[in-house]
C-alpha positions as CSV (number, residue, x, y, z in Angstrom):
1,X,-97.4,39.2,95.2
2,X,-93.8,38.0,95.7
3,X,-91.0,40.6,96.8
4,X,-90.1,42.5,93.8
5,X,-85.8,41.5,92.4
6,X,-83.5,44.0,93.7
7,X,-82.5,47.1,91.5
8,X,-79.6,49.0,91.3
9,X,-79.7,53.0,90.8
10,X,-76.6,54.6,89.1
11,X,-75.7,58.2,88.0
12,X,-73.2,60.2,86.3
13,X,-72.7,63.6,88.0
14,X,-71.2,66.7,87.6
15,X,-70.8,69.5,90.3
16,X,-74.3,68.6,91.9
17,X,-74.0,69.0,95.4
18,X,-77.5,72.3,95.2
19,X,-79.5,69.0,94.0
20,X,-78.7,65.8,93.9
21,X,-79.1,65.4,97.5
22,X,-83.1,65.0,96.4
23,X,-82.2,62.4,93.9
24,X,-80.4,60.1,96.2
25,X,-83.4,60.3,99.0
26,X,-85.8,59.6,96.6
27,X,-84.1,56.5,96.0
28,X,-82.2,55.3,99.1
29,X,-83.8,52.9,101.7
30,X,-85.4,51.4,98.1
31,X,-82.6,51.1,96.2
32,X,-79.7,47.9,97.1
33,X,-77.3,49.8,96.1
34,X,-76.7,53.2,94.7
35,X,-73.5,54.5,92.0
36,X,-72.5,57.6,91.4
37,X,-70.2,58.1,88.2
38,X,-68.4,61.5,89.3
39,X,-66.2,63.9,87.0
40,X,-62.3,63.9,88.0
41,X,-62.4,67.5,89.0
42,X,-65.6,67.5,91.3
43,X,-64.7,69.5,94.4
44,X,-68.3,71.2,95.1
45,X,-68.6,68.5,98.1
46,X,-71.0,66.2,95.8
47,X,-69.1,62.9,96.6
48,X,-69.6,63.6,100.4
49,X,-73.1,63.9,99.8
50,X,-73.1,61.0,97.9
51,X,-71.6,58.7,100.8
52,X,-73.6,60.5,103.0
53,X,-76.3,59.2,101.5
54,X,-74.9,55.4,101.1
55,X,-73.7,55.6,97.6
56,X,-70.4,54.3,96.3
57,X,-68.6,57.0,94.5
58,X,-66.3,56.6,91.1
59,X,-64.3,59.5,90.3
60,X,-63.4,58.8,86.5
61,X,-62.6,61.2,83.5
62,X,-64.9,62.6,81.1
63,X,-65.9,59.9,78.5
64,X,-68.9,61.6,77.1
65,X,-72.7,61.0,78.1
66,X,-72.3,57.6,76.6
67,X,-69.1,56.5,78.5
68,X,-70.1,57.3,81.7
69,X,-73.1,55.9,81.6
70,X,-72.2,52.7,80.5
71,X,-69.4,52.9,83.3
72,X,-72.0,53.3,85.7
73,X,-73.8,50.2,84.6
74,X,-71.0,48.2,84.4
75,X,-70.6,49.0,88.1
76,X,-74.3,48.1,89.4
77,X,-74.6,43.8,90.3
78,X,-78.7,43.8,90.8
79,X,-80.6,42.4,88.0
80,X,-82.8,45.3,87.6
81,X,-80.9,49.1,87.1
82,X,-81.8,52.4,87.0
83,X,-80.1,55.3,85.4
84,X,-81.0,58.9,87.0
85,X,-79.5,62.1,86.7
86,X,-78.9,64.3,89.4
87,X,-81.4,66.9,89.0
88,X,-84.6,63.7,88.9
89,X,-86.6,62.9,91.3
90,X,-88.7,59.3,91.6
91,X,-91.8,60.1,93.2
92,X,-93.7,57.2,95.6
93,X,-95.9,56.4,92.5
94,X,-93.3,55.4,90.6
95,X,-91.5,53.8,93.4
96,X,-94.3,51.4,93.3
97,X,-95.1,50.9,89.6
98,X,-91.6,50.4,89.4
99,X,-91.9,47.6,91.9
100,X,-94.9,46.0,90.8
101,X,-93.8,46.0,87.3
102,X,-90.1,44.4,87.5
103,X,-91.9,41.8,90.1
104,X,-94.5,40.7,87.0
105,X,-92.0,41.4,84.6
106,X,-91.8,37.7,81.4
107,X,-88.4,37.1,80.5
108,X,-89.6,38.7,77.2
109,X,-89.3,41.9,78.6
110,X,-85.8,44.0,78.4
111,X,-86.8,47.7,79.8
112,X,-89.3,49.9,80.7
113,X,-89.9,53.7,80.0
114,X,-91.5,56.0,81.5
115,X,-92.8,60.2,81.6
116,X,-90.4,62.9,82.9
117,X,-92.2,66.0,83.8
118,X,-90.3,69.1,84.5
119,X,-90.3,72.1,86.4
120,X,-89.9,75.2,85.2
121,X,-90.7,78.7,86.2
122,X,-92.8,77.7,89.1
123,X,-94.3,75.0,87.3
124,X,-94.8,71.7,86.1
125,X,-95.1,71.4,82.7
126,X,-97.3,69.4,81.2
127,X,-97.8,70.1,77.2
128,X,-95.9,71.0,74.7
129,X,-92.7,69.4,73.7
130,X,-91.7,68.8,77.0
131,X,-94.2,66.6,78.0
132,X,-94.2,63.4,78.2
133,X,-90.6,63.4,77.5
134,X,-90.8,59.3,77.9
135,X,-87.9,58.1,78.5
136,X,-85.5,54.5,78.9
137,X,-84.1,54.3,82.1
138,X,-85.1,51.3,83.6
139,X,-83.1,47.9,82.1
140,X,-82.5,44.5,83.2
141,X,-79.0,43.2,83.8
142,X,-77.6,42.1,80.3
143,X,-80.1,43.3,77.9
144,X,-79.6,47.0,77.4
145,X,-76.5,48.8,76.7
146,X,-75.7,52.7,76.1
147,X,-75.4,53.9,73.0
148,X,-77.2,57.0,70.7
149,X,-75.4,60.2,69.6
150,X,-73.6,62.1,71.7
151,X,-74.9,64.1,74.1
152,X,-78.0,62.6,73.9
153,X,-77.6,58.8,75.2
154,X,-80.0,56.1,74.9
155,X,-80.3,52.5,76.1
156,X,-80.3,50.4,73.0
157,X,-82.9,47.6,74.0
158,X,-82.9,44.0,73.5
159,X,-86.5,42.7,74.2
160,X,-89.5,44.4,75.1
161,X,-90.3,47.8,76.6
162,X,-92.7,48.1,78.7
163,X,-94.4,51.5,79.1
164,X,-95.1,52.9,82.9
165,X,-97.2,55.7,84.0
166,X,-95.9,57.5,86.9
167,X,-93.8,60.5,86.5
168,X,-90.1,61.4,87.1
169,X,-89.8,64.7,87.9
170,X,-87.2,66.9,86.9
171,X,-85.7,69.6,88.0
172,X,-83.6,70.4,84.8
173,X,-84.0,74.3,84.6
174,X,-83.5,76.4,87.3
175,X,-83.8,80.0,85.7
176,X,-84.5,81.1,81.8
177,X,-80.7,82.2,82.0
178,X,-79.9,78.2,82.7
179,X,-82.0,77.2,79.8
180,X,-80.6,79.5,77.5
181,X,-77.0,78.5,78.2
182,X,-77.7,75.0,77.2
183,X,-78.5,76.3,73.7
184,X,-74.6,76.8,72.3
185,X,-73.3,73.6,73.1
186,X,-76.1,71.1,72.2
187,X,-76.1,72.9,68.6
188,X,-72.2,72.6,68.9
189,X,-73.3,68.7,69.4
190,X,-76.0,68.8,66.5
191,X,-73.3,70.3,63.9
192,X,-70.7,67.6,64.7
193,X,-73.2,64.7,63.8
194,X,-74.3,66.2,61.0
195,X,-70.9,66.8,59.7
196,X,-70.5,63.2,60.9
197,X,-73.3,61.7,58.7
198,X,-72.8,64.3,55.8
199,X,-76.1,66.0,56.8
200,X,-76.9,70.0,54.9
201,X,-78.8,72.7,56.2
202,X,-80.6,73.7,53.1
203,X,-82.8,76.8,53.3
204,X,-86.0,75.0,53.4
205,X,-85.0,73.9,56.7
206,X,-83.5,77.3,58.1
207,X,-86.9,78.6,57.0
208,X,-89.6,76.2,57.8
209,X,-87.9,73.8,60.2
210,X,-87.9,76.6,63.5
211,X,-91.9,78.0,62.6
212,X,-93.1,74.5,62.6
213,X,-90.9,73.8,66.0
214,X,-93.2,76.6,67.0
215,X,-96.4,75.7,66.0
216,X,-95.8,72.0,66.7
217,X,-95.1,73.0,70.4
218,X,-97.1,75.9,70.7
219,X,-100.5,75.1,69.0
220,X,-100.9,71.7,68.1
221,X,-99.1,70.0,71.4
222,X,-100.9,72.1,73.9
223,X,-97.8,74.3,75.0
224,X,-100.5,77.4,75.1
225,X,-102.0,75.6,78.4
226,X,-98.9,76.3,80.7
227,X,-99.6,79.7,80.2
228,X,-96.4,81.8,80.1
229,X,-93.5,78.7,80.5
230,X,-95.5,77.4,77.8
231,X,-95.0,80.2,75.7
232,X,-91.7,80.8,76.4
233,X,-90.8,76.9,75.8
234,X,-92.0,76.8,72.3
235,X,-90.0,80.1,71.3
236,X,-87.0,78.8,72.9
237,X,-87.1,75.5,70.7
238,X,-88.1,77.1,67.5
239,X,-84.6,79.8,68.6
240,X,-82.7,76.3,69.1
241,X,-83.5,74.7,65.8
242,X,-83.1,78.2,63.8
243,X,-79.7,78.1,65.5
244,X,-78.8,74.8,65.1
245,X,-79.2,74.9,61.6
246,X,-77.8,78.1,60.9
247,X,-74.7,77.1,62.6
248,X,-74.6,73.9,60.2
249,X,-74.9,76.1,57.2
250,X,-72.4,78.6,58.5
251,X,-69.9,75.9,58.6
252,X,-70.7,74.5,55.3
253,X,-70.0,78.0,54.0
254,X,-67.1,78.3,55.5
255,X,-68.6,81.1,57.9
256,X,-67.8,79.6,60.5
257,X,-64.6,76.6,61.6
258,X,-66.1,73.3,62.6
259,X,-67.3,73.5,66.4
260,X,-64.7,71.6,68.8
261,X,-67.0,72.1,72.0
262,X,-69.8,69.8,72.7
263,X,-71.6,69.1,76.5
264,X,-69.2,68.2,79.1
265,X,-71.3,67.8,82.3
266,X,-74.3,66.1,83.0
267,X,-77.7,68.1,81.8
């Protein structure tokens, strides 16, 4: 097999110097060359990791998910890239399927996805609604660009995607209290694209929408077989989609003013 085509790994960082010290050794010695897309105000020591660690470091100002993102792409030269967050880890599996796969890769193909599986409360999870959280982060030069809702970015595609099998692990959650602060502001983000595309909150969905979450997760997704994250996991969604919805209707009733904070920082 030929040498696989150079890649290019970029992130967009917040105050991450407890973590992304991981993500960055996963990746370095592989990578030829390495971006890091850091907030204006960092001052946690993160971008001297970073150099440390043979990245090249952009301090810029909050753009949203999307902005940054696509500033950190912008910034990569290798004809293969690959977005990462600072609290992911590639694993030597998917080191090498990465590899072998953008080495074999047709001109047909534009991207690749592949599973994320987290870590929480001293385990990895594997059902549920978590898992395989397959995600697009792996795109070759001039074919993919960021777009998708705010916060939730996505790499819109042009060409095939291939689908890989090797995990990236994630270390998104580091406590129950970390999970549950991400709760306000995604809804925040939820209310201001509804109100954006003229979506309702009727009372079918305050009623039914958060017990199917549930079940969905729970029962019919497998979340039951990671025992007591598992559990928790499924309440905790069915909680954020009772509250995302209750917030939209609380606005349309004039309950409540339109939300002005949405995600700032990285997840």
């Amino acid at each position: 097999m030929s040498p696989s085509p150079p890649i290019s790994v970029y992130f967009v960082s917040g105050a991450e110097a407890h973590r992304i010290g991981a993500a960055l050794d996963s990746v370095r010695g592989w990578a030829a060359e390495i971006v890091v897309i850091l907030q204006q105000d960092v001052a946690d020591g993160t971008e001297e990791l970073a150099l440390s660690r043979g990245a090249r470091v952009y301090r810029e100002p909050w753009k949203g998910f999307v902005g940054q993102k696509a500033s950190g792409l912008a910034k990569t030269t290798s004809e293969w890239t690959l977005n990462l967050d600072a609290d992911e880890v590639v694993t030597p599996e998917l080191k090498e399927e990465i590899a072998r796969a953008i080495a074999a890769a047709g001109p047909e193909t534009g991207a690749f996805s592949f599973p994320r599986c987290t870590w929480f409360l001293g385990r990895w999870i594997r059902h549920g609604d978590w898992y395989p959280d397959r995600v697009i982060r792996l795109a070759r030069r001039g074919r993919a660009h960021w777009g998708g809702e705010e916060p939730h970015a996505q790499l819109q595609v042009d060409g095939r995607i291939g689908r890989l099998r090797s995990d990236l692990l994630h270390y998104s959650n580091e406590s129950i209290d970390r999970q549950v602060t991400k709760i306000a502001p995604y809804s925040t983000a939820f209310v201001q694209a509804s109100l954006r595309t003229g979506r309702r909150a009727s009372w079918v969905d305050l009623l039914f929408r958060p017990r199917w979450r549930f079940l969905r997760g729970y029962i019919f997704k497998g979340g039951f077989l990671d025992g007591l994250p598992g559990y928790y996991i499924a309440w905790a969604n069915a909680f954020t989609v009772a509250t995302r919805y209750t917030k939209l209707r609380a606005v349309d009733e004039g309950l409540e003013s339109v939300p002005d904070q949405a995600p700032r920082t990285p997840r």
